[in-house]
N, C-alpha and C positions, 0 to 999 in steps of 0.2 A: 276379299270375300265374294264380290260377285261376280267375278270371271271363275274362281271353284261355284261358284253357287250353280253358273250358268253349263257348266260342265258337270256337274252331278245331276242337273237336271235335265242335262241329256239322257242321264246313262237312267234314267228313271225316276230318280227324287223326285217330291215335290215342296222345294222350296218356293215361302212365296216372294214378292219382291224385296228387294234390298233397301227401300226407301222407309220399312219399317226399322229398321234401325237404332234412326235417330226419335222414336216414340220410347218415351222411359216405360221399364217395365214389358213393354211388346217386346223390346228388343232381347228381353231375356229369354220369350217365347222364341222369338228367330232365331236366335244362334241356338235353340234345344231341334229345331227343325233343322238348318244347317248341320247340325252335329250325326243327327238323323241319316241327311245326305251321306255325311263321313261314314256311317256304315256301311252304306248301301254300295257307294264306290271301294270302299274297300275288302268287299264281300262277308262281312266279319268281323273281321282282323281286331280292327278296334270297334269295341260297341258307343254304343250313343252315353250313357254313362261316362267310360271314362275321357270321352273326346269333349264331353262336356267340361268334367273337372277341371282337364287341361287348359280349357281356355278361359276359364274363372279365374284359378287358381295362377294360374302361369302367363297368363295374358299370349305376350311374345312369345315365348320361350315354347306356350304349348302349341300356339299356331304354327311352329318348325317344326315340332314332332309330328304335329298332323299330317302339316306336308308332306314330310319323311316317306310316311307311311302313304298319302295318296300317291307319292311320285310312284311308288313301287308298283301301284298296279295302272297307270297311265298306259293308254292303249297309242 
């Protein structure tokens, strides 16, 4: 999460540090910001919605789709 974090927030994000995390409950704030990022990197494509769900819902399995879809616009 924070080498994408730190690369989404090149491209503009504003994610903020990764040390929030491990705070119960912030960290559900964080990852709705991080998910945010995933828009942003991938112009669209996936909104903050369902990049969210995915990593609820699917834990692993969604942080690979996400990937997926960040790999594809990787500059």
């Amino acid at each position: 999460y924070v080498r994408t974090k730190n690369e989404m927030n090149s491209l503009g994000a504003q994610i903020p540090t990764a040390w929030l995390i491990i705070i119960p409950f912030v960290n559900i704030w964080w990852l709705w910001q991080w998910c945010k990022g995933v828009e942003l990197a991938t112009k669209g494509t996936m909104n903050v919605g369902l990049a969210f769900v995915l990593m609820i819902l699917l834990g692993c399995i969604g942080s690979a789709i996400i990937q997926t879809n960040l790999n594809k616009y990787a500059t």
